[in-house]
TIVO-2410 file (N, C-alpha, C; in nm, 3 decimals):
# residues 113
REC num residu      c1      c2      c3 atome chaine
REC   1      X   2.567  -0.584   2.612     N      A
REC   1      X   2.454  -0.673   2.589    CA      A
REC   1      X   2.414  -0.666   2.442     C      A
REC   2      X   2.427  -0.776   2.372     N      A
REC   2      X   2.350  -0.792   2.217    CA      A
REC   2      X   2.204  -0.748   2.250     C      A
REC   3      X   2.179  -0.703   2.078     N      A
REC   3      X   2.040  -0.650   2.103    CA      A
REC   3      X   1.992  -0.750   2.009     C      A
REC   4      X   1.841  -0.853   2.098     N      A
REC   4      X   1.779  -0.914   2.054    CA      A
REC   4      X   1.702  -0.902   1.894     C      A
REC   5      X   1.698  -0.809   1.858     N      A
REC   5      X   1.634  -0.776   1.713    CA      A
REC   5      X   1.706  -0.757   1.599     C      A
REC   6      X   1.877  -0.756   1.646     N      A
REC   6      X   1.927  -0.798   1.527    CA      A
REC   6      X   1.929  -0.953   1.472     C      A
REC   7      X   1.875  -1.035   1.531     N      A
REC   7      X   1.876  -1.206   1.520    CA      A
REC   7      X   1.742  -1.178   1.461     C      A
REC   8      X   1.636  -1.090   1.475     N      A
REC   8      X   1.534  -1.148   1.353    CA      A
REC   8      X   1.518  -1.215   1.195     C      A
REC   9      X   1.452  -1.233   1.140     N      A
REC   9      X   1.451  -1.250   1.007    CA      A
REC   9      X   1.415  -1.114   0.944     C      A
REC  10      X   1.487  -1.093   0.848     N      A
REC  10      X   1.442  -0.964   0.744    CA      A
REC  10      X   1.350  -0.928   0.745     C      A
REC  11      X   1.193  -1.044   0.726     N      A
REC  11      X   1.088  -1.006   0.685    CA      A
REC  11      X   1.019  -0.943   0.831     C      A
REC  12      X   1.054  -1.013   0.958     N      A
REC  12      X   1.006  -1.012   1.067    CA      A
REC  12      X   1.082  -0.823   1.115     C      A
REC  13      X   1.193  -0.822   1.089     N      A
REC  13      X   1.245  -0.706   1.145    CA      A
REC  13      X   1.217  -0.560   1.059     C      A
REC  14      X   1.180  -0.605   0.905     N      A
REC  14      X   1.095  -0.480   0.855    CA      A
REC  14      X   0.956  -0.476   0.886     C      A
REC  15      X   0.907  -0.543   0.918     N      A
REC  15      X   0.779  -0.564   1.014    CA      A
REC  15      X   0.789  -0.462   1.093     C      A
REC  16      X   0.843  -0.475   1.203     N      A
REC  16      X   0.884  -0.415   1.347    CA      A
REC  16      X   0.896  -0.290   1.286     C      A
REC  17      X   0.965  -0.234   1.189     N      A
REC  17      X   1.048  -0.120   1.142    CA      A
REC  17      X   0.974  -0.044   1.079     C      A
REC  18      X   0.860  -0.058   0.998     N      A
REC  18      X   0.731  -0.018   0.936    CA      A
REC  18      X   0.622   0.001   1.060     C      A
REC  19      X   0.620  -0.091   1.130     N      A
REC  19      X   0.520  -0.040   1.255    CA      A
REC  19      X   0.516   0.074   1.313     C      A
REC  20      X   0.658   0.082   1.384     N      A
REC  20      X   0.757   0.165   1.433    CA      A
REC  20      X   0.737   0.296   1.361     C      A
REC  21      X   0.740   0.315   1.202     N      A
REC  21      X   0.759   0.435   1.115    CA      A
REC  21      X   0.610   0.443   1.064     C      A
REC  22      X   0.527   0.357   1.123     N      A
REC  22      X   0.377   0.360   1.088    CA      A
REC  22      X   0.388   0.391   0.939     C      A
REC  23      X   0.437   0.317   0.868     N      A
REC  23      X   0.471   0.310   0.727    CA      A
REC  23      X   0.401   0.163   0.665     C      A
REC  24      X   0.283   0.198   0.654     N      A
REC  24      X   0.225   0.041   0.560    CA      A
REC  24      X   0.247   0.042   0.425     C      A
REC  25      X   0.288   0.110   0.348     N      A
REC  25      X   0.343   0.135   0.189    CA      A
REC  25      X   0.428  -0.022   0.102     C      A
REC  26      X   0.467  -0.056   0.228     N      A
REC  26      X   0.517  -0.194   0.211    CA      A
REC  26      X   0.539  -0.320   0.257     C      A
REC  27      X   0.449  -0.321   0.322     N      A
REC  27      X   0.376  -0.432   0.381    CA      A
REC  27      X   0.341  -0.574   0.326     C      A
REC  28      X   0.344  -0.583   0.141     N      A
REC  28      X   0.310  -0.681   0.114    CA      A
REC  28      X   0.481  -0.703   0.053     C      A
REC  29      X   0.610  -0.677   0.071     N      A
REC  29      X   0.736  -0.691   0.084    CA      A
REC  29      X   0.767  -0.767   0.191     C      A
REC  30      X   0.700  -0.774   0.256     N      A
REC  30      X   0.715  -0.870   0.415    CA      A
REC  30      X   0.622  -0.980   0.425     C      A
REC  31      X   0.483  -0.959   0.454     N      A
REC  31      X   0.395  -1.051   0.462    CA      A
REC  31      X   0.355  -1.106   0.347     C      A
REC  32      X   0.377  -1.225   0.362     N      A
REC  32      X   0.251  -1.344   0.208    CA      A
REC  32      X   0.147  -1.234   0.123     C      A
REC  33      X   0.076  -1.301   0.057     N      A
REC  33      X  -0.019  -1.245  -0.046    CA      A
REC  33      X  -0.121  -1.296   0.083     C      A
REC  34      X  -0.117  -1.427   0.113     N      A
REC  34      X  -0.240  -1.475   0.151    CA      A
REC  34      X  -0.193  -1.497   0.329     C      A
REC  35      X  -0.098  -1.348   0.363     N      A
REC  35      X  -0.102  -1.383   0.560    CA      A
REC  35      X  -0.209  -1.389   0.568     C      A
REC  36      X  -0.196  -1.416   0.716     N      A
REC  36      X  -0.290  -1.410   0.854    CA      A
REC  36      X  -0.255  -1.330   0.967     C      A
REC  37      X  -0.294  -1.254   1.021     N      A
REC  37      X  -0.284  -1.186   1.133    CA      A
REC  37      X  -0.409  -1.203   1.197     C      A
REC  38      X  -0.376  -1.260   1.333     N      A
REC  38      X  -0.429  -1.270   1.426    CA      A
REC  38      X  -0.430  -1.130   1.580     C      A
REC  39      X  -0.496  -1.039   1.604     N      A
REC  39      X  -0.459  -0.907   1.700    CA      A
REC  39      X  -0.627  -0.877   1.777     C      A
REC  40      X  -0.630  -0.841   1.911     N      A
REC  40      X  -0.789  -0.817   1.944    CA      A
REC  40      X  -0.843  -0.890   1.909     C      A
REC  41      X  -0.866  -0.999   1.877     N      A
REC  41      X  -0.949  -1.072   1.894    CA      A
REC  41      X  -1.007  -1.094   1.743     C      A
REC  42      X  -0.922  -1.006   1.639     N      A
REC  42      X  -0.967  -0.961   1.508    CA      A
REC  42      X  -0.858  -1.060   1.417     C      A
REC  43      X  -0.927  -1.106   1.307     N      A
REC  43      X  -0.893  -1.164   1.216    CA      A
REC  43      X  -0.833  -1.143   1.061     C      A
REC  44      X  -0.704  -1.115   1.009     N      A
REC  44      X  -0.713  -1.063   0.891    CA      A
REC  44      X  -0.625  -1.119   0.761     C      A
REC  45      X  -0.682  -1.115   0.673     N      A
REC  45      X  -0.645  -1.258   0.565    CA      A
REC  45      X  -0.583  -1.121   0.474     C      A
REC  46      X  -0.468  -1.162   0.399     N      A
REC  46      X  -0.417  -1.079   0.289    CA      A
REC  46      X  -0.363  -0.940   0.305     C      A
REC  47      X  -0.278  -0.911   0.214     N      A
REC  47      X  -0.221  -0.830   0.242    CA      A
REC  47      X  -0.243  -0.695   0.232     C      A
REC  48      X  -0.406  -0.666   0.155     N      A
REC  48      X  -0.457  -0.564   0.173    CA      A
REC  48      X  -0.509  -0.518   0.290     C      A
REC  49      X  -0.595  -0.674   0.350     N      A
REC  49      X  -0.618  -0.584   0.507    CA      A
REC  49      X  -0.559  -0.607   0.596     C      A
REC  50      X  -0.451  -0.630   0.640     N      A
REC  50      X  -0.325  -0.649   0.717    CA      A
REC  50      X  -0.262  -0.466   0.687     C      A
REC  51      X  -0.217  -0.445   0.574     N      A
REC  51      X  -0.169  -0.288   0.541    CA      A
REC  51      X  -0.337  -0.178   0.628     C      A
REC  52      X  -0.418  -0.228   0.604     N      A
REC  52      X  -0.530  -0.141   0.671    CA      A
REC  52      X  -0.584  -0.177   0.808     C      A
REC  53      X  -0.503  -0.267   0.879     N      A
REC  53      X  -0.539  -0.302   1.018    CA      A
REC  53      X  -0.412  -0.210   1.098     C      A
REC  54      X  -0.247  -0.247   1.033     N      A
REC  54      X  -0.176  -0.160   1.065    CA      A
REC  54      X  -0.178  -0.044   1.077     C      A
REC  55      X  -0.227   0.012   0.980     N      A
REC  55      X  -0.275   0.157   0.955    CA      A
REC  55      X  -0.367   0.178   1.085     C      A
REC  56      X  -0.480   0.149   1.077     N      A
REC  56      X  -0.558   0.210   1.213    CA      A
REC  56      X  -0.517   0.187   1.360     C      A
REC  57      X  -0.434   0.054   1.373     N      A
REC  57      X  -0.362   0.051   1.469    CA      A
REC  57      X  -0.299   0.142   1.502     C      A
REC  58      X  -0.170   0.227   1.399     N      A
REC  58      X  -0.095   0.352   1.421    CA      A
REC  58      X  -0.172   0.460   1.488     C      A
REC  59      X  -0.305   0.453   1.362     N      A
REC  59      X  -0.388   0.599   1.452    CA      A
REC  59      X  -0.457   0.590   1.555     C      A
REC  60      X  -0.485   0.454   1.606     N      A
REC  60      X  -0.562   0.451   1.742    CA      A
REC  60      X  -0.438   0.437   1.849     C      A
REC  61      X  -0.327   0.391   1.830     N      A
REC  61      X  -0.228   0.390   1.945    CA      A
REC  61      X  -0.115   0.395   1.901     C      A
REC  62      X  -0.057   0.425   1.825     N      A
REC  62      X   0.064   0.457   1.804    CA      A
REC  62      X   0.177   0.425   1.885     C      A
REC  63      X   0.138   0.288   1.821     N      A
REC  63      X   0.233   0.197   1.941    CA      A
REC  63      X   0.402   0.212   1.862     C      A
REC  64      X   0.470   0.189   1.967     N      A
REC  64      X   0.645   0.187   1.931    CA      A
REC  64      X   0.651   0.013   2.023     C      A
REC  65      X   0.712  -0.024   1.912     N      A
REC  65      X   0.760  -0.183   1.973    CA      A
REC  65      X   0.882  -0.172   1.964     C      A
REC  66      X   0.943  -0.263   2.088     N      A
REC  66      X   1.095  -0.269   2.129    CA      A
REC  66      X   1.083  -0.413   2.161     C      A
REC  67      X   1.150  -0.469   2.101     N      A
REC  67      X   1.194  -0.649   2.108    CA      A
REC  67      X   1.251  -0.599   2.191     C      A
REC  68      X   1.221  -0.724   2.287     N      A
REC  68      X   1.296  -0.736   2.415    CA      A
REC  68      X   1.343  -0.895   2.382     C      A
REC  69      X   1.290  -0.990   2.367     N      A
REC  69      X   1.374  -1.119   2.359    CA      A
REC  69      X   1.320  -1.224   2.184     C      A
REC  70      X   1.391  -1.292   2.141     N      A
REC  70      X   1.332  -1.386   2.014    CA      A
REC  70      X   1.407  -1.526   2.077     C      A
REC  71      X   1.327  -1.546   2.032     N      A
REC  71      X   1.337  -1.761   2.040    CA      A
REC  71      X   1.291  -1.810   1.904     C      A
REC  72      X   1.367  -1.869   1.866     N      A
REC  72      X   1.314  -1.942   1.785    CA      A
REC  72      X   1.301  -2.049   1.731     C      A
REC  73      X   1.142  -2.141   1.718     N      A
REC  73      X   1.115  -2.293   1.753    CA      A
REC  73      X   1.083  -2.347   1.622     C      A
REC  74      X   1.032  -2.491   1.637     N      A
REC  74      X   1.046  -2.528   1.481    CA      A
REC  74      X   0.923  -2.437   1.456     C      A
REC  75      X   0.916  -2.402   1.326     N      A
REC  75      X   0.822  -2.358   1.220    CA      A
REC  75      X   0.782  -2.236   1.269     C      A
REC  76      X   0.832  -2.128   1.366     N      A
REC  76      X   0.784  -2.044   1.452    CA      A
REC  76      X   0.938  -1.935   1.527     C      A
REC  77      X   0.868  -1.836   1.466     N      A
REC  77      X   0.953  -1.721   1.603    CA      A
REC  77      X   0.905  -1.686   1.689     C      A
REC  78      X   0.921  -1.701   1.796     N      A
REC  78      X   0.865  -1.581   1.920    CA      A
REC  78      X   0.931  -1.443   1.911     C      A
REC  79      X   0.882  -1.338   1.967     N      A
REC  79      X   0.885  -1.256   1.986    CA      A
REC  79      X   0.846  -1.136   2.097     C      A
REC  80      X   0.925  -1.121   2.191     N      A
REC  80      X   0.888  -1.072   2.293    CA      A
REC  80      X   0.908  -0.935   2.315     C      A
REC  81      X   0.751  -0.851   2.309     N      A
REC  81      X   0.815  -0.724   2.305    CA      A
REC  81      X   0.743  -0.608   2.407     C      A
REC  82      X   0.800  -0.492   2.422     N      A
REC  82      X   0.717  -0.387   2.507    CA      A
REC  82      X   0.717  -0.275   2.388     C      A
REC  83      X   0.589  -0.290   2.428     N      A
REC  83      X   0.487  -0.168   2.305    CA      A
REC  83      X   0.441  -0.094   2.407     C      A
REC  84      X   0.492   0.029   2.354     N      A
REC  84      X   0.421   0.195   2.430    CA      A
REC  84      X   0.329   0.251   2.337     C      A
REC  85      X   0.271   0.296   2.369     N      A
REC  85      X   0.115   0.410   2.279    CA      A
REC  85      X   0.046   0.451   2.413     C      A
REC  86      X  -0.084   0.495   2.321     N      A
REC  86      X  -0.161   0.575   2.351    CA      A
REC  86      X  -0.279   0.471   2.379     C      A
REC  87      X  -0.302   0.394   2.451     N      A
REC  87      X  -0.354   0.287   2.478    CA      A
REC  87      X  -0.366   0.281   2.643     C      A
REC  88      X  -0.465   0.185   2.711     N      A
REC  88      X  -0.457   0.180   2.838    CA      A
REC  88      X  -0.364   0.095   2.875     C      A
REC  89      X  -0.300   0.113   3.012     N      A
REC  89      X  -0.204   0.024   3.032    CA      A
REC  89      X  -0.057   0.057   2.969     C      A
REC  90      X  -0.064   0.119   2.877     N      A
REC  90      X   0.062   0.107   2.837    CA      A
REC  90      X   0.193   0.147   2.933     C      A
REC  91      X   0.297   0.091   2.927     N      A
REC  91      X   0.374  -0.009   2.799    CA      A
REC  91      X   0.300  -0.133   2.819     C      A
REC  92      X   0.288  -0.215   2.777     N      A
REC  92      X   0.260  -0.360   2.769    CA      A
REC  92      X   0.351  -0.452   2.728     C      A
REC  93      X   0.356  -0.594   2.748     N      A
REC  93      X   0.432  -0.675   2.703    CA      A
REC  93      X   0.390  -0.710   2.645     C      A
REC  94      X   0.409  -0.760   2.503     N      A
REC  94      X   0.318  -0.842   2.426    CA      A
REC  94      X   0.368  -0.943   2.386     C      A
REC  95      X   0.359  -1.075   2.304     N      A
REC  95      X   0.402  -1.200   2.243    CA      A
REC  95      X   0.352  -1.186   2.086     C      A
REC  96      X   0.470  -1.172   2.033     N      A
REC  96      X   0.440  -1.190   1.870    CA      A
REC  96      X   0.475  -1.368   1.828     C      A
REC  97      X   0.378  -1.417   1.796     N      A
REC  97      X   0.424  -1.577   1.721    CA      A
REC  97      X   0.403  -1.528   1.584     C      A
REC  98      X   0.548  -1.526   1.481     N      A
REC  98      X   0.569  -1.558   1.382    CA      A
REC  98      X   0.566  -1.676   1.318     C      A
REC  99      X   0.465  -1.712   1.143     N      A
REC  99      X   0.547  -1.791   1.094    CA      A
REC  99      X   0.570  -1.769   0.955     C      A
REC 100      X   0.688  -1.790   0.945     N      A
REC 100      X   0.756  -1.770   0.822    CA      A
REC 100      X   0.693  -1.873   0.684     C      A
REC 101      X   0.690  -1.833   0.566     N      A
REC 101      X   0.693  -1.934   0.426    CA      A
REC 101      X   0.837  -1.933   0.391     C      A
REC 102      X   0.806  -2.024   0.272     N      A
REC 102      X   0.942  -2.068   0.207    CA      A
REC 102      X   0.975  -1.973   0.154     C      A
REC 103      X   0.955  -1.837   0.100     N      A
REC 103      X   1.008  -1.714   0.053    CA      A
REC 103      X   1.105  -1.690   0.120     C      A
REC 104      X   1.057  -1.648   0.277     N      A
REC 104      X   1.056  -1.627   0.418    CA      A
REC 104      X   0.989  -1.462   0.441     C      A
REC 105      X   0.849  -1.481   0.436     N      A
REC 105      X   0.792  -1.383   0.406    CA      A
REC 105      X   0.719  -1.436   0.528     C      A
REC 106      X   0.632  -1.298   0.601     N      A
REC 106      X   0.537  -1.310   0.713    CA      A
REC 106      X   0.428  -1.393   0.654     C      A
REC 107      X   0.368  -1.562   0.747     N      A
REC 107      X   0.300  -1.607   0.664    CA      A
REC 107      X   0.137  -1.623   0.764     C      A
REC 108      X   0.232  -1.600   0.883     N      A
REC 108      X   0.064  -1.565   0.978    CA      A
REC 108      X   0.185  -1.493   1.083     C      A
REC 109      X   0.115  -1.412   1.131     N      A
REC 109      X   0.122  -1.366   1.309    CA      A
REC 109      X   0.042  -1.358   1.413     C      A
REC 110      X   0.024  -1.406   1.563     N      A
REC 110      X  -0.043  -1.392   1.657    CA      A
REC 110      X  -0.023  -1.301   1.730     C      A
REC 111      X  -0.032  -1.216   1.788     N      A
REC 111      X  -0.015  -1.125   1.889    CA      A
REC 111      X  -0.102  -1.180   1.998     C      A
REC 112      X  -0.058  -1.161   2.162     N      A
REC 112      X  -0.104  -1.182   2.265    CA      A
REC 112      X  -0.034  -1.148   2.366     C      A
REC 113      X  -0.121  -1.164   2.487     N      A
REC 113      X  -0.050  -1.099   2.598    CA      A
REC 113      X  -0.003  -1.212   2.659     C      A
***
């Protein structure tokens, strides 16, 4: 069986790979100057607080994400994954919507269940 996460995009799969290594040091190598991340219900513009949302994410749950499936539609990746931590419920499934810029740099993400 191919593994779904080698078909990501670069920017999308050092994403995953920095999460994973709870490594925000380079974070604005992936995402825009001016992303968006969308997570909880929380809102975050740029790439300074995107590197400091990741960050507390690690220390409140120390989640490990495992792509399980990618699709990908016009202007948009999906991303389908099970994240384990220290969280209730866990593992969870979650839905990452990527979208890429013309760089091809992270230019917003949604997370949802």
């Amino acid at each position: 069986m191919s593994n779904p996460a080698t078909s990501l995009a670069p920017a999308i799969a050092a994403y995953i790979a920095a999460a994973n290594a709870r490594d925000t040091s380079r974070v604005a190598s992936f995402f825009a100057e001016d992303a968006n991340v969308f997570d909880e219900g929380q809102h975050q513009v740029g790439t300074q607080a995107i590197a400091q949302w990741m960050q507390d994410t690690a220390q409140r749950y120390q989640p490990r994400v495992e792509v399980l499936d990618v699709q990908l539609r016009t202007g948009k990746v999906l991303v389908h994954n099970l994240i384990s931590g220290t969280f209730p419920g866990s593992p969870l499934e979650l839905r990452y919507m990527f979208r890429l810029n013309e760089q091809g740099k992270i230019a917003r993400l949604d997370i949802s269940l």
